[in-house]
C-alpha positions in Angstrom: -46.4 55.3 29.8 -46.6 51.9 27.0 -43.2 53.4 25.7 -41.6 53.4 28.8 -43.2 50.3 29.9 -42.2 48.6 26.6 -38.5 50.7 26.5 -37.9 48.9 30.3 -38.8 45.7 29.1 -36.4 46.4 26.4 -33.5 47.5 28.5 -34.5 44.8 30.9 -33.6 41.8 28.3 -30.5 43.8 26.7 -29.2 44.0 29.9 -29.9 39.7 29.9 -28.5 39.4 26.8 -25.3 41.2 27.7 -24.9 39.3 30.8 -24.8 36.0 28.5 -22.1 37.6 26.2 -19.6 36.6 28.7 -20.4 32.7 28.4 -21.3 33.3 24.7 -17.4 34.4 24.3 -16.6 31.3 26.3 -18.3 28.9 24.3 -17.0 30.5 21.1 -13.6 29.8 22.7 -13.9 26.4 23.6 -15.5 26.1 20.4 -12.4 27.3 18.7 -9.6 25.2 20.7 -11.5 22.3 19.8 -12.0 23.5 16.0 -7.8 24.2 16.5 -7.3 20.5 18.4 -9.4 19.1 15.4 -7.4 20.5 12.7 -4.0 19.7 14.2 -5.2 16.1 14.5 -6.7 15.7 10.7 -2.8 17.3 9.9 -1.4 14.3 11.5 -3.8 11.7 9.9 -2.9 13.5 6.5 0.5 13.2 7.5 0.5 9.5 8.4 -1.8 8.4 5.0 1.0 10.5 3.0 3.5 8.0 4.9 1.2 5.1 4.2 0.8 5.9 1.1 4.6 5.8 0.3 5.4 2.7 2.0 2.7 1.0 0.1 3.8 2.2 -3.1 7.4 1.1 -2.1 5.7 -2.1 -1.0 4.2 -2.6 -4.5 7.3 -1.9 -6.5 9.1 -4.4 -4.4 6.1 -6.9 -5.5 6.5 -5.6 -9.1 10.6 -6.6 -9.1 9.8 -10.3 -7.5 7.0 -10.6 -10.3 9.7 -9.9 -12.8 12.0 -11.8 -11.2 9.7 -15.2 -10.7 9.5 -14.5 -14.6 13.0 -14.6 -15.5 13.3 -17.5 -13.1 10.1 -19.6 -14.6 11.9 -18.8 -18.4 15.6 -20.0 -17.3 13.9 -23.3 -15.5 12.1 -24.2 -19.0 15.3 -23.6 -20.9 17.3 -25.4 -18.9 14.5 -28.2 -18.8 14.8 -28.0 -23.1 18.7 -28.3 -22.2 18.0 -31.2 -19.8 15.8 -33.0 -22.5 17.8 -32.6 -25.1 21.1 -33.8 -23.0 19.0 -36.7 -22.4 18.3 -37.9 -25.7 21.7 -36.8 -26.6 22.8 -39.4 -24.1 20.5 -42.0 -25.4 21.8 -41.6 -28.9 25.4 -42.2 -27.6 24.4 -45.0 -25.6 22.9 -46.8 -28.6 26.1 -45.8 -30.4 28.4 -47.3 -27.8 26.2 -50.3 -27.9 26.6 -50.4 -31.4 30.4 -50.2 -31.6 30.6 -52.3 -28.6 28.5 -55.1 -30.4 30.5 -54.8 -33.3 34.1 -55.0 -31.1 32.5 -58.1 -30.1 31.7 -59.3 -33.3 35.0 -58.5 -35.0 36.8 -60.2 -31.7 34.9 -63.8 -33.0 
């Protein structure tokens, strides 16, 4: 009579649980549609960083060719300012020159 007692009570909650499998299988499937919905949105984000990523390296070679090119720029502005002295004192030499012959045009005019 205890086994059939017990063996009731046993059928009584497998019969339970197998009337929860039905929202168990829901939940699993809801469970799985958001797993899918979660994976097709970390494929975009890996998408976009891959796009981010290349427009930032693009971004940083651009920055690498103006570096170089604020270089070449800073060396021709220093030669030409050695250019610009030495024209200058070039100039000043000439001046004193012309002053010279001038003063000696004058001189040989008297």
């Amino acid at each position: 009579e205890l086994e059939l007692e017990v063996s009731s009570e046993l059928a009584k909650e497998l019969e339970n649980l197998r009337s929860q499998l039905p929202k168990c299988d829901e939940a699993i499937a809801v469970a799985k549609s958001q797993v899918e919905g979660a994976q097709s949105k970390l494929d975009e984000c890996r998408e976009i960083k891959e796009k981010l990523s290349s427009e930032l390296e693009g971004q940083r070679e651009l920055i690498r060719q103006c570096s170089k090119e604020i270089e070449n720029f800073v060396k021709e502005q220093k030669a030409a300012e050695k250019v610009i002295s030495s024209s200058g004192i070039m100039l000043k030499e000439l001046n004193h020159k012309l002053t010279k012959l001038n003063k000696e045009a004058n001189d040989a005019k008297q």
